[in-house]
Backbone of each chain as ProteinMPNN parsed JSONL, in Angstrom:
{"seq_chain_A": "XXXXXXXXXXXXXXXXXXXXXXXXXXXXXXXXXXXXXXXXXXXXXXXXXXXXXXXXXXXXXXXXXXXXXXXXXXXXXXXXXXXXXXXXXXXXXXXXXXXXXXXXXXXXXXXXXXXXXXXXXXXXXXXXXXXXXXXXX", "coords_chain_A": {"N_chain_A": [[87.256, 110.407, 108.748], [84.22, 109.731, 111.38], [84.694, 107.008, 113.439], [82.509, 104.645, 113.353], [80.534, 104.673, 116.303], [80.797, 101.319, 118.821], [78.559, 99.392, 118.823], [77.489, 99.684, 116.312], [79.299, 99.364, 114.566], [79.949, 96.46, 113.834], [77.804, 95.787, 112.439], [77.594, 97.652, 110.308], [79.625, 97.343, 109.155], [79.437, 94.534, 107.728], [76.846, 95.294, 106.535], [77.974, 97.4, 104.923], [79.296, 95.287, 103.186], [77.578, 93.426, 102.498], [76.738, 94.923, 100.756], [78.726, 95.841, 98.505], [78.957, 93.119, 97.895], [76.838, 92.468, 95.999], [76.757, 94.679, 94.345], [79.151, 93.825, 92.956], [78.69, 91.113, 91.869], [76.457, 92.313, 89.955], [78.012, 94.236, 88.423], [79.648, 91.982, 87.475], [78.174, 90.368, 85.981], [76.783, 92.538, 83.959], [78.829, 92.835, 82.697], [79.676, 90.59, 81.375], [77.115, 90.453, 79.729], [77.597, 92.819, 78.369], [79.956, 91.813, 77.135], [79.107, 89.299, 75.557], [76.473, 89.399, 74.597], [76.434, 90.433, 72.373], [77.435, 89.323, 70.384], [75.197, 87.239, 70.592], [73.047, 88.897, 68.799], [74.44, 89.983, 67.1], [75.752, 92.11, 64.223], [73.586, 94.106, 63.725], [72.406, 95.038, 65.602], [73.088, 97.937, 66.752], [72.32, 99.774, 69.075], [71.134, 98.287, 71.033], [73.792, 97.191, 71.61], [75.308, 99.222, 72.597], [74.079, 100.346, 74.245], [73.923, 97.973, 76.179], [76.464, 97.972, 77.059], [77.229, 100.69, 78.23], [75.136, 100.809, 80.4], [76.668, 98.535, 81.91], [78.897, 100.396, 82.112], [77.721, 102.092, 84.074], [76.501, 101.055, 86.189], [79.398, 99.974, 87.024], [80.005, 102.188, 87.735], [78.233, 102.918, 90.238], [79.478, 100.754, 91.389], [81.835, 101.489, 91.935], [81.421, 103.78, 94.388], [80.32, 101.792, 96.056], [82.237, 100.193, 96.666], [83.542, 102.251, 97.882], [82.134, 102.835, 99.972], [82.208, 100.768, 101.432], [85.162, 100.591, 102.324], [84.985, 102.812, 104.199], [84.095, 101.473, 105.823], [85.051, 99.754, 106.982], [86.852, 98.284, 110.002], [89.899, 100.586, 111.579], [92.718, 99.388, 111.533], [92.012, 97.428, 108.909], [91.037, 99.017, 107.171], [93.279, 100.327, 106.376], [95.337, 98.43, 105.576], [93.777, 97.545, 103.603], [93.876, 100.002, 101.973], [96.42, 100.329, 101.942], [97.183, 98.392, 99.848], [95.85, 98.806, 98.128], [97.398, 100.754, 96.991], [99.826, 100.262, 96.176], [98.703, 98.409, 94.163], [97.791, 99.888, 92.344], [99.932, 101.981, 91.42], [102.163, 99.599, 90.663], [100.42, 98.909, 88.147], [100.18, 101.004, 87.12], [103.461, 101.022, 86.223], [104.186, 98.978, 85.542], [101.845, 98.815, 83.121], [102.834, 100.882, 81.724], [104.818, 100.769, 80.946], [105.196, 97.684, 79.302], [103.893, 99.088, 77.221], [106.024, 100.667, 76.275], [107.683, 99.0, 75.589], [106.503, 97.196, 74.176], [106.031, 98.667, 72.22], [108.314, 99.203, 70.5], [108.883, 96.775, 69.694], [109.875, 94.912, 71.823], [108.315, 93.204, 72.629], [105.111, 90.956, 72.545], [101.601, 91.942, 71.258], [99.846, 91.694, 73.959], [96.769, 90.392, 75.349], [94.564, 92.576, 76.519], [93.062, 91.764, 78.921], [94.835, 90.97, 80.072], [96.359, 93.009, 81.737], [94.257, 93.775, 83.773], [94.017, 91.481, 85.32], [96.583, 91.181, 86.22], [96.705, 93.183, 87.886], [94.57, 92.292, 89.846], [95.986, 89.598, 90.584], [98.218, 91.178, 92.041], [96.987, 92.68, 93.678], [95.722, 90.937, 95.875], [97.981, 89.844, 96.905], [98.857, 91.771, 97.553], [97.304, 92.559, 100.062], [97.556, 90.428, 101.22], [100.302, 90.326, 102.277], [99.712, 92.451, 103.982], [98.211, 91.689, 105.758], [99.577, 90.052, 107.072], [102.016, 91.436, 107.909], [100.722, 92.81, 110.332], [100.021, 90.723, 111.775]], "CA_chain_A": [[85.882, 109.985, 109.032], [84.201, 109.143, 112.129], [84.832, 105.901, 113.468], [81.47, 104.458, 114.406], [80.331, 103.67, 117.692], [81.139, 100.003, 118.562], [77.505, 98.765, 118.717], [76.999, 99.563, 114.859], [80.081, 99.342, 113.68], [79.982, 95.488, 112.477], [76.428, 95.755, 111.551], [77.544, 98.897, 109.049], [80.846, 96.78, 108.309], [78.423, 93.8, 107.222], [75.764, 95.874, 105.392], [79.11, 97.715, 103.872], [80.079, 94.129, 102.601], [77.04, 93.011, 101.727], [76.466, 95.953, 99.429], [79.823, 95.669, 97.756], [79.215, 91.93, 96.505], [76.158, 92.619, 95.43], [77.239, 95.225, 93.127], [80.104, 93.136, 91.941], [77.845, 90.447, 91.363], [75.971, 93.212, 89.405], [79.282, 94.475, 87.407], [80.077, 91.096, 86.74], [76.635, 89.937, 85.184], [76.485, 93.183, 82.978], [80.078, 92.619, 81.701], [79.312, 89.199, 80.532], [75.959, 90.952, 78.928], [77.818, 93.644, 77.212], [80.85, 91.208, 76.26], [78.352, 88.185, 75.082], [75.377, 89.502, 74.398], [76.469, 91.1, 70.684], [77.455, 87.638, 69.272], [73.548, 86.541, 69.669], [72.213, 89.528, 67.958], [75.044, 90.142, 65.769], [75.699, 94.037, 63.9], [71.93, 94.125, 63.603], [71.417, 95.93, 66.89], [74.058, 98.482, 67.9], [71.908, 100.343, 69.885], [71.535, 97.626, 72.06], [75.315, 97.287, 72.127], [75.592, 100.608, 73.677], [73.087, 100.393, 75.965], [74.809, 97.004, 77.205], [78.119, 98.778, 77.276], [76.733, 101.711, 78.483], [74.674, 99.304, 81.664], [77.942, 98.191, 82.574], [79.926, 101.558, 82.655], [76.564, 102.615, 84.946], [77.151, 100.029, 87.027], [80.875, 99.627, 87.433], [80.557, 103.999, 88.321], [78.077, 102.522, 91.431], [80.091, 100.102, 92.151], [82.886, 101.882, 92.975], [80.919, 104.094, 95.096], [80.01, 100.781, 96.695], [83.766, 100.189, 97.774], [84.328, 103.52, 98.778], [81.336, 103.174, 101.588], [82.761, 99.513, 102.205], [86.259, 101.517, 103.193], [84.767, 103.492, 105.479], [83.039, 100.798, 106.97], [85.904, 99.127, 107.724], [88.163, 98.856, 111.318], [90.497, 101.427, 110.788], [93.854, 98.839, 110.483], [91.565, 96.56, 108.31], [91.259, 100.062, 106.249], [95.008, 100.973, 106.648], [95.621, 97.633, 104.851], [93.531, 97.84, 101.916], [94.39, 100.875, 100.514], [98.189, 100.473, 100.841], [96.901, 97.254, 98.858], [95.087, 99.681, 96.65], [97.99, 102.041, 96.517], [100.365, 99.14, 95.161], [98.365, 97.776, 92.7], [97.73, 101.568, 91.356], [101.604, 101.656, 91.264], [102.398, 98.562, 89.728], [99.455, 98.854, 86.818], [100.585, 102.195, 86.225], [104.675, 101.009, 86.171], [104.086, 97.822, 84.028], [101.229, 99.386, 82.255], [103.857, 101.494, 80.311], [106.489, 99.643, 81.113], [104.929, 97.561, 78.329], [103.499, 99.754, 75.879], [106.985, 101.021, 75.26], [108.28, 97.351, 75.1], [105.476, 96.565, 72.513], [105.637, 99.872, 70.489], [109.75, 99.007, 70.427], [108.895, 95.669, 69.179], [110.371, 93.74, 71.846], [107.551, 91.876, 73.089], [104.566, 90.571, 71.446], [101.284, 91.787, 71.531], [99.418, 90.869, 75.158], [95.246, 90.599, 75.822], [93.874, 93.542, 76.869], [92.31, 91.69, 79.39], [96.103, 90.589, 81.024], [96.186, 94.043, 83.089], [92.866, 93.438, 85.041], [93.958, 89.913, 86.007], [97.928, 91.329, 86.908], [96.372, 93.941, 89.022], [93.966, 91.139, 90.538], [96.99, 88.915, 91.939], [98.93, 92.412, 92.662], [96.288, 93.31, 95.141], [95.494, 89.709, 96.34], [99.694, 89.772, 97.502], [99.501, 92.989, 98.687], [96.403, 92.481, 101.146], [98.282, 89.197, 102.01], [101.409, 91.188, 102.809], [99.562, 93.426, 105.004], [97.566, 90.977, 107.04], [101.26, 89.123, 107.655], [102.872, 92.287, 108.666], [99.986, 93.392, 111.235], [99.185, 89.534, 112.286]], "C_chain_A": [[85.82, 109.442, 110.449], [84.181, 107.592, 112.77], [83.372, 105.414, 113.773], [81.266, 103.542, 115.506], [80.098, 101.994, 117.781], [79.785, 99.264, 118.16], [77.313, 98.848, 117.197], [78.237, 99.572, 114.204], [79.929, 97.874, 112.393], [78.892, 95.122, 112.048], [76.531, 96.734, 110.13], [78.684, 98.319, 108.136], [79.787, 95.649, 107.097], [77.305, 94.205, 105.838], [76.554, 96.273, 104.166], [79.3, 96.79, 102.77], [79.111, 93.403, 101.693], [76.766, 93.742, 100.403], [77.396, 95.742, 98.435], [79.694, 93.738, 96.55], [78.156, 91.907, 96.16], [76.29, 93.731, 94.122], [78.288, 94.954, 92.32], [79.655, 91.861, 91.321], [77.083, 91.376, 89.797], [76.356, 93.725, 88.301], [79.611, 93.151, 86.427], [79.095, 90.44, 85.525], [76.715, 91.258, 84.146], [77.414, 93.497, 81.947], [79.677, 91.605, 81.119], [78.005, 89.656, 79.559], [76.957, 91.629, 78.364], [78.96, 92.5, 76.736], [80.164, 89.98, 74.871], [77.477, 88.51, 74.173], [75.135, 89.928, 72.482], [76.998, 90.174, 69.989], [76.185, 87.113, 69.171], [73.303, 87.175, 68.508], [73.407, 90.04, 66.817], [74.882, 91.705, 65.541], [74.59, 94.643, 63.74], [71.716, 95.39, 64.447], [72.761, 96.669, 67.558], [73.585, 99.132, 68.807], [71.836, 99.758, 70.776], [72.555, 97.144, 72.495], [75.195, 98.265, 72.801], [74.825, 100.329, 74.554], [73.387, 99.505, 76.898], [75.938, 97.614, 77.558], [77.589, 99.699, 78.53], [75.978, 101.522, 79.828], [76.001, 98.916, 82.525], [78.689, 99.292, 83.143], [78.836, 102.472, 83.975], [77.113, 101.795, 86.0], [78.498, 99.813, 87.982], [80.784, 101.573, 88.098], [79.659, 103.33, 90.046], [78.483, 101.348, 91.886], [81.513, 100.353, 93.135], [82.256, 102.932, 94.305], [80.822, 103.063, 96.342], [81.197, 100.246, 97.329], [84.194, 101.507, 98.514], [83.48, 103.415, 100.393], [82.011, 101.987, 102.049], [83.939, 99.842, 102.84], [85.895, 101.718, 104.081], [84.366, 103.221, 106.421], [83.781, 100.034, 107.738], [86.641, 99.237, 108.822], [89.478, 99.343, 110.583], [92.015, 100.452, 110.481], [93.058, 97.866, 109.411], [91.726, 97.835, 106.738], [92.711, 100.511, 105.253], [95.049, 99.627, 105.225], [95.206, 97.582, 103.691], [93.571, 99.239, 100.984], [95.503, 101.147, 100.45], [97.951, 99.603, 99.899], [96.787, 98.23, 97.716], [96.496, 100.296, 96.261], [99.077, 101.198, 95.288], [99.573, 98.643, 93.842], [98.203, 99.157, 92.161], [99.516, 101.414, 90.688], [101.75, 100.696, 90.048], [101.864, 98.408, 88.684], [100.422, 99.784, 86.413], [102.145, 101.935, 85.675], [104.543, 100.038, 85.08], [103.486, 97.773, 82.974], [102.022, 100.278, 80.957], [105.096, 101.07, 80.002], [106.156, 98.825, 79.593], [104.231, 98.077, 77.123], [104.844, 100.333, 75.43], [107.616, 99.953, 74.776], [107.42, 96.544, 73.82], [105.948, 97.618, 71.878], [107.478, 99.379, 69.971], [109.689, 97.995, 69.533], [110.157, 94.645, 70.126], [109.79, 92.323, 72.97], [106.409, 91.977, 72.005], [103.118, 91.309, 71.942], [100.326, 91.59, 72.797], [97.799, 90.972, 74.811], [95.296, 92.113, 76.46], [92.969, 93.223, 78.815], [93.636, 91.298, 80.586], [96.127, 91.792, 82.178], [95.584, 94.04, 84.247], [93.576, 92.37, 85.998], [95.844, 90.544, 86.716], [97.679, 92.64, 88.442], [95.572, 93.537, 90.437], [94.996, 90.536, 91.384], [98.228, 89.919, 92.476], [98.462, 92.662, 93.958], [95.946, 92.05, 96.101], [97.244, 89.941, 97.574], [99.996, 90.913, 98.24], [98.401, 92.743, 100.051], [97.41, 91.087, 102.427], [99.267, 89.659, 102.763], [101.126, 91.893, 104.283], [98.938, 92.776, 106.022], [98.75, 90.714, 107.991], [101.418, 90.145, 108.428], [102.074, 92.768, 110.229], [99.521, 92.079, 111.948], [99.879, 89.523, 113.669]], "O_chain_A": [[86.782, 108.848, 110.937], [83.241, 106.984, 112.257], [82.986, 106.02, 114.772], [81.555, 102.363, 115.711], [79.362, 101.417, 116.981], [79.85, 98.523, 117.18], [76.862, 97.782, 116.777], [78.13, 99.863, 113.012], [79.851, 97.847, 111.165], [78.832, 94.163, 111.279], [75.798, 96.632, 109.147], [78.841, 98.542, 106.935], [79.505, 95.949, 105.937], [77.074, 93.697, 104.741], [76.341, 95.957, 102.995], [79.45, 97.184, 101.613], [79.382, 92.903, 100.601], [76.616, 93.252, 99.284], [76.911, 95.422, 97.35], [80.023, 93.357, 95.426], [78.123, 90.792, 95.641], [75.867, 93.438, 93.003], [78.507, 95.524, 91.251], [80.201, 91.507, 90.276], [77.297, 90.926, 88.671], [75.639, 93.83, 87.306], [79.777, 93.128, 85.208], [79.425, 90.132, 84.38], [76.701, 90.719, 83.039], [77.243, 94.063, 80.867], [79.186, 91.87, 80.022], [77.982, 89.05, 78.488], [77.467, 90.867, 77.542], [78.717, 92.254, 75.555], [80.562, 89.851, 73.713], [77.545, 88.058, 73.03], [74.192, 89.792, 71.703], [76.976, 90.325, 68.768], [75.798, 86.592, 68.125], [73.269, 86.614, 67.413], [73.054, 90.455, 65.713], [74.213, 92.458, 66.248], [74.633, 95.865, 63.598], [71.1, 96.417, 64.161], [73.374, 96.245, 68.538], [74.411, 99.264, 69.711], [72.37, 100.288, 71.75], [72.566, 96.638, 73.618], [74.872, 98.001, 73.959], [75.142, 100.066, 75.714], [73.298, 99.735, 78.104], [76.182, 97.619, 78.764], [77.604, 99.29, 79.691], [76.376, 102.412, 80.579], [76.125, 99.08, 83.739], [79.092, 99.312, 84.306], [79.3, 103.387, 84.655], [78.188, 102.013, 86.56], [78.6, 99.58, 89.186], [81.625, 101.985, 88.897], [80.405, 103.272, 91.023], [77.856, 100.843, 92.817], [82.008, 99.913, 94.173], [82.843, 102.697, 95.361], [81.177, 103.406, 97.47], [81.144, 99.863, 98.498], [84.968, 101.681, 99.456], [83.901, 103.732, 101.505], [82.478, 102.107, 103.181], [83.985, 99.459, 104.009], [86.229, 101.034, 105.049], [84.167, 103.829, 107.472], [83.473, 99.635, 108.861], [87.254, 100.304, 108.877], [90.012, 98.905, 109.565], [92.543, 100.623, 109.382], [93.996, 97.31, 108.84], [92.291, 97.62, 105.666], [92.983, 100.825, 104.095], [94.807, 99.941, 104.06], [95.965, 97.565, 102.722], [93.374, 99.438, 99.785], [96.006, 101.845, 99.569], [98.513, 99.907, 98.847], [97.464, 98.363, 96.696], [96.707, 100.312, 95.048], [99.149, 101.375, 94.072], [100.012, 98.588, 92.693], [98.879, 99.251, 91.136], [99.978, 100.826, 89.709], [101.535, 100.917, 88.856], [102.541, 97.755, 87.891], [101.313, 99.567, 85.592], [102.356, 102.56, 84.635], [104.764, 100.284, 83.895], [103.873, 97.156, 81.982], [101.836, 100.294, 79.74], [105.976, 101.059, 79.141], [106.808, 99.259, 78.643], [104.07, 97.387, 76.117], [104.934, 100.539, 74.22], [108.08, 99.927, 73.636], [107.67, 95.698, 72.962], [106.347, 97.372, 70.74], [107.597, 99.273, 68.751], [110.37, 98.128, 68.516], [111.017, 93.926, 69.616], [110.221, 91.346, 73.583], [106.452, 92.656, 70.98], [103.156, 91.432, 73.166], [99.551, 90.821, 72.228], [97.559, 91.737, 73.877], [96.374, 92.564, 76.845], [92.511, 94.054, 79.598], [93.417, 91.339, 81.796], [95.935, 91.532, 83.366], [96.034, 94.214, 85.38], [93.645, 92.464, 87.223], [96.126, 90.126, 87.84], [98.275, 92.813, 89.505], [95.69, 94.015, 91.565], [95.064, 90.753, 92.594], [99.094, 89.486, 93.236], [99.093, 92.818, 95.003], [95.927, 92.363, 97.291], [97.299, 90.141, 98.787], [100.842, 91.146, 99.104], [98.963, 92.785, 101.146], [97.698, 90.959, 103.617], [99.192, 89.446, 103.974], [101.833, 91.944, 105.29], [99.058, 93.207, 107.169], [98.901, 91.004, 109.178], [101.069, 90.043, 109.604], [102.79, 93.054, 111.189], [98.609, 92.242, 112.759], [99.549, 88.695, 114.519]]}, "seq_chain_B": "XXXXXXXXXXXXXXXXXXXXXXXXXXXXXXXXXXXXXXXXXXXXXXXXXXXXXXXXXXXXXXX", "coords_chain_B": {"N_chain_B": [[103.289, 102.887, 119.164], [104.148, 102.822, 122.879], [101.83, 100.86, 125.372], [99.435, 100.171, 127.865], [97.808, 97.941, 126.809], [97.851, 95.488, 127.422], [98.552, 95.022, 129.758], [96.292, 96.124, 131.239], [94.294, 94.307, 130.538], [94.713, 91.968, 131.186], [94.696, 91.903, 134.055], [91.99, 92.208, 134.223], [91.62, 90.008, 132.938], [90.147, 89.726, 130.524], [90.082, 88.639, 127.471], [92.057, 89.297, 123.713], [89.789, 89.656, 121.731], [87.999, 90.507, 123.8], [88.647, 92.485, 123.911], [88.485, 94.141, 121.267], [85.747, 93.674, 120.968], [84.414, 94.912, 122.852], [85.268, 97.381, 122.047], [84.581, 98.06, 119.301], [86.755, 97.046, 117.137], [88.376, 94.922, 115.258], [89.345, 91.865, 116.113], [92.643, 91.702, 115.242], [93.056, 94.168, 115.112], [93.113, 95.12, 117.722], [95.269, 93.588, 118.858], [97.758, 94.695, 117.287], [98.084, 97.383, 117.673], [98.337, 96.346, 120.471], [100.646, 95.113, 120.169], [102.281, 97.255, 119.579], [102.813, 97.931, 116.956], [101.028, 99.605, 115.026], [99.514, 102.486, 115.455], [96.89, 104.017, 117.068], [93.98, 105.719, 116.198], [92.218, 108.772, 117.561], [89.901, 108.413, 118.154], [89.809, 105.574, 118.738], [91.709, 105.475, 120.663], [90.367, 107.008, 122.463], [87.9, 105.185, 123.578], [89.371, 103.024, 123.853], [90.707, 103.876, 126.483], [88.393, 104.852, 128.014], [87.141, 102.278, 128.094], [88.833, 101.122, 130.039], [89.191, 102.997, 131.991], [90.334, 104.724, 132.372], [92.609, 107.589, 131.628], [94.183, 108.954, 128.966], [96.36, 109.498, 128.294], [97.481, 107.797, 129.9], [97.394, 105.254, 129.373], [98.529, 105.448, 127.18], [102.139, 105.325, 126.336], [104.434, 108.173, 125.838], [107.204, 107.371, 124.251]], "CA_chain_B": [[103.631, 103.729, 120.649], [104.023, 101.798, 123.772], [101.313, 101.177, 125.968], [99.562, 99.196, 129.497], [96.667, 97.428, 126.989], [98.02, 93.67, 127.741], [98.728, 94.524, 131.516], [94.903, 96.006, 132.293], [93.526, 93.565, 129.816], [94.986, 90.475, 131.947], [93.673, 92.291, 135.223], [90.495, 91.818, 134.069], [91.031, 88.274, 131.874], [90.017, 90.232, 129.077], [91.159, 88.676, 125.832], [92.362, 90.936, 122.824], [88.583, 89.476, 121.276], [86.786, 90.74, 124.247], [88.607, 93.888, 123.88], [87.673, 94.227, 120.572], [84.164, 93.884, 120.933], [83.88, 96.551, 123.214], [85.545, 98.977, 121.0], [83.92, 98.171, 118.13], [87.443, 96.91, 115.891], [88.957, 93.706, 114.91], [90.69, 91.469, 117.21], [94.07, 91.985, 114.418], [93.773, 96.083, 115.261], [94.031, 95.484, 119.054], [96.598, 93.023, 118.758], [98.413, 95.247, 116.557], [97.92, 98.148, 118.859], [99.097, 96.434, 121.923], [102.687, 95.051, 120.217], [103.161, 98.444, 118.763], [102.454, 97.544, 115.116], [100.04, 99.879, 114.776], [99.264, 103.422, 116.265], [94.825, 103.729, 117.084], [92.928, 106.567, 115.605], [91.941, 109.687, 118.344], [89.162, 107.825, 118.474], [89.921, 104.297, 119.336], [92.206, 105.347, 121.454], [89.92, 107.238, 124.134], [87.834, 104.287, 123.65], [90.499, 102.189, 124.939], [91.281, 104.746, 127.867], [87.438, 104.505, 128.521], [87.309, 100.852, 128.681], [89.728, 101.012, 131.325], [88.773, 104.175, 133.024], [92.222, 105.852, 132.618], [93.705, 108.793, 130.808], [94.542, 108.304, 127.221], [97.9, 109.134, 128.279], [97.787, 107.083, 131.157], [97.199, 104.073, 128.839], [99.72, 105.431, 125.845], [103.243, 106.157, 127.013], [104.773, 109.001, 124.893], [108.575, 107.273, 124.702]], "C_chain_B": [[103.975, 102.629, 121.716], [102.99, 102.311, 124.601], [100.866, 100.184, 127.171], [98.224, 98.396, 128.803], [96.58, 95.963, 127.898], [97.865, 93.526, 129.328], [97.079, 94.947, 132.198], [94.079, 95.035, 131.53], [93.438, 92.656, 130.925], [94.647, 90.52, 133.216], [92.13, 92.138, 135.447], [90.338, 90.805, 133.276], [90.17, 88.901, 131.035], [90.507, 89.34, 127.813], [91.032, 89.699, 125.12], [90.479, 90.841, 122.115], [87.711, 90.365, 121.93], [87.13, 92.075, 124.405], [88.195, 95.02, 122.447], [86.27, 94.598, 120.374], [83.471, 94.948, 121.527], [84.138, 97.357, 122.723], [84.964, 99.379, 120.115], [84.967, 97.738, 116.917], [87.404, 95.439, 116.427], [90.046, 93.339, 115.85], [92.368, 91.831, 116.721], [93.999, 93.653, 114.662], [94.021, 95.932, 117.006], [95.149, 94.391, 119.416], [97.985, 93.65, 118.145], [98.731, 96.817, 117.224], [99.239, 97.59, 119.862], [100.86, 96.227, 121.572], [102.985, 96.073, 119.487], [103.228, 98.744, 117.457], [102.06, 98.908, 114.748], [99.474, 100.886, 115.707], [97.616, 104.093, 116.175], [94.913, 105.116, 116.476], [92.928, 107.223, 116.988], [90.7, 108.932, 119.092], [88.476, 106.372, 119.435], [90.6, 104.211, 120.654], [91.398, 106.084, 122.957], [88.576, 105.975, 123.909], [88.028, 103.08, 124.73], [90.301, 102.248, 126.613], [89.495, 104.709, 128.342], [86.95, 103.475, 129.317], [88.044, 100.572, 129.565], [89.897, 101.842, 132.34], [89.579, 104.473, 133.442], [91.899, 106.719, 131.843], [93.88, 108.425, 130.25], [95.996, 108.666, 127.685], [98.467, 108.224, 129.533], [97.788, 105.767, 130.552], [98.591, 104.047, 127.675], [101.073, 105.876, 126.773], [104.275, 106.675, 125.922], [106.537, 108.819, 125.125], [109.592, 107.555, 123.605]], "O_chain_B": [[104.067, 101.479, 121.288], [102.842, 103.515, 124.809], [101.72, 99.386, 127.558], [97.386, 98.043, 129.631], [95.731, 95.51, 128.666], [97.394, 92.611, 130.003], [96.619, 94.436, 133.219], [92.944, 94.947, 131.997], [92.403, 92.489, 131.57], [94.288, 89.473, 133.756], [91.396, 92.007, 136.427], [89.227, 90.515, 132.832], [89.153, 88.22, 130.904], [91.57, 89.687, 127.298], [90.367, 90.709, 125.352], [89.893, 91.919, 122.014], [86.842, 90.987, 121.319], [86.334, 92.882, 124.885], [87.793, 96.183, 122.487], [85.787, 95.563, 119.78], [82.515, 95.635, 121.166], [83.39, 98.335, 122.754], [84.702, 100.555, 119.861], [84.535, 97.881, 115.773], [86.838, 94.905, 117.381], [91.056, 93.915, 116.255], [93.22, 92.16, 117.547], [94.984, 94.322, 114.348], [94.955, 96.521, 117.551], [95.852, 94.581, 120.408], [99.098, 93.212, 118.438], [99.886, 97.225, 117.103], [100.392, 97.987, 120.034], [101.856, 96.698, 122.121], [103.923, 95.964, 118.697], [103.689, 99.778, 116.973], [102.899, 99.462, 114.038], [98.944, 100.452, 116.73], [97.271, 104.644, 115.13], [96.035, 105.586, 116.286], [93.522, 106.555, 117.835], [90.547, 108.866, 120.312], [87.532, 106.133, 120.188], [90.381, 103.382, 121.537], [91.688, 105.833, 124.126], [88.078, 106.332, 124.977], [87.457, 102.536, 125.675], [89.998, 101.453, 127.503], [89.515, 104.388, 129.531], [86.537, 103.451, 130.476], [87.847, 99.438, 130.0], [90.542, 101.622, 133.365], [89.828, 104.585, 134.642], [90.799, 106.644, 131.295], [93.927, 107.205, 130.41], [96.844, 107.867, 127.288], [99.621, 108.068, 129.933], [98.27, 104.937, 131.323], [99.354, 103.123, 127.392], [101.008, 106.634, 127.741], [104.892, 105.887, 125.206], [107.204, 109.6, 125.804], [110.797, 107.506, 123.853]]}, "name": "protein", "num_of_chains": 2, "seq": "XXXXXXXXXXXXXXXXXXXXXXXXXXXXXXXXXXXXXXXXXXXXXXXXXXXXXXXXXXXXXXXXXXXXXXXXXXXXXXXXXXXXXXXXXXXXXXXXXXXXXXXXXXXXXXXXXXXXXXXXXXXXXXXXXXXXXXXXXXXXXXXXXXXXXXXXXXXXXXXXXXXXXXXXXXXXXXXXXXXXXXXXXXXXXXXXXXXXXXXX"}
């Protein structure tokens, strides 16, 4: 991709950025709706389960969109850095990701949340961005 | 690569900020640039060679 000319670059980086936490704002609010929202109304209303679910997986598809333009918006080592970040945490989900499903199906761990992955891939990519600032500082 | 940003920067009391700004990146890509870290884009680099009204290979030295 073209780099853009300096005058708009950190106005497109900016807009990039703002867009991005606004749609994670966005993601995050319609997760908490689909996770929450079916303890008010109870088995009553699955249709409006899905459609919360279903809101969210809408959502979370333009949100990634919404990082991909924030990439591009970025200076290109600022770029460089977050998607070796990205590439690591891909890695590492995918290595520990089965790494423990054969260690559970074996029986020799217990168990985990469902929700442990997200959050190990979270301080994966946190350490790798960190990494990469260091190395390029 | 190796190149002459630091020596025409300091000819003109440039900092790496104010070389930045004219390019259009982050002070951490032309810092990263000048100690070699970090090899520019086709782009950045005539840029550079603009901002200093050289030759892109007159700025990069192919060693």
């Amino acid at each position: 991709m073209q780099t853009p000319p300096p005058a708009d670059a950190y106005k497109a980086e900016m807009r990039a950025t703002g867009g991005l936490a606004v749609w994670t704002l966005a993601w995050t609010a319609s997760l908490a709706l689909a996770r929450f929202a079916p303890e008010l109304w109870g088995d009553s209303r699955p249709a409006a389960t899905w459609a919360a679910v279903m809101l969210n997986v809408l959502v979370g598809f333009v949100w990634i969109i919404s990082l991909t333009r924030w990439l591009q918006a970025l200076d290109e080592l600022q770029r460089k850095i977050m998607q070796d970040a990205l590439a690591v945490t891909l890695g590492a989900a995918w290595v520990i990701g089965f790494g423990y499903v054969v260690a559970e199906a074996a029986g020799l761990v217990d168990e985990v949340s469902v929700a442990a992955l997200p959050v190990f891939m979270a301080v994966v990519f946190l350490v790798a961005v960190a990494a990469g600032k260091i190395r390029y500082r | 690569m190796k190149n002459r940003i630091a020596e025409l920067r300091s000819e003109r009391a440039w900092t790496q900020a104010d070389v930045a700004q004219r390019i259009g990146v982050s002070r951490q890509t032309v810092n990263a640039i000048e100690t070699q870290k970090f090899d520019p884009s086709l782009p950045v680099a005539f840029r550079l060679a603009r901002l200093f009204e050289i030759r892109v290979d007159e700025l990069f030295l192919d060693e």
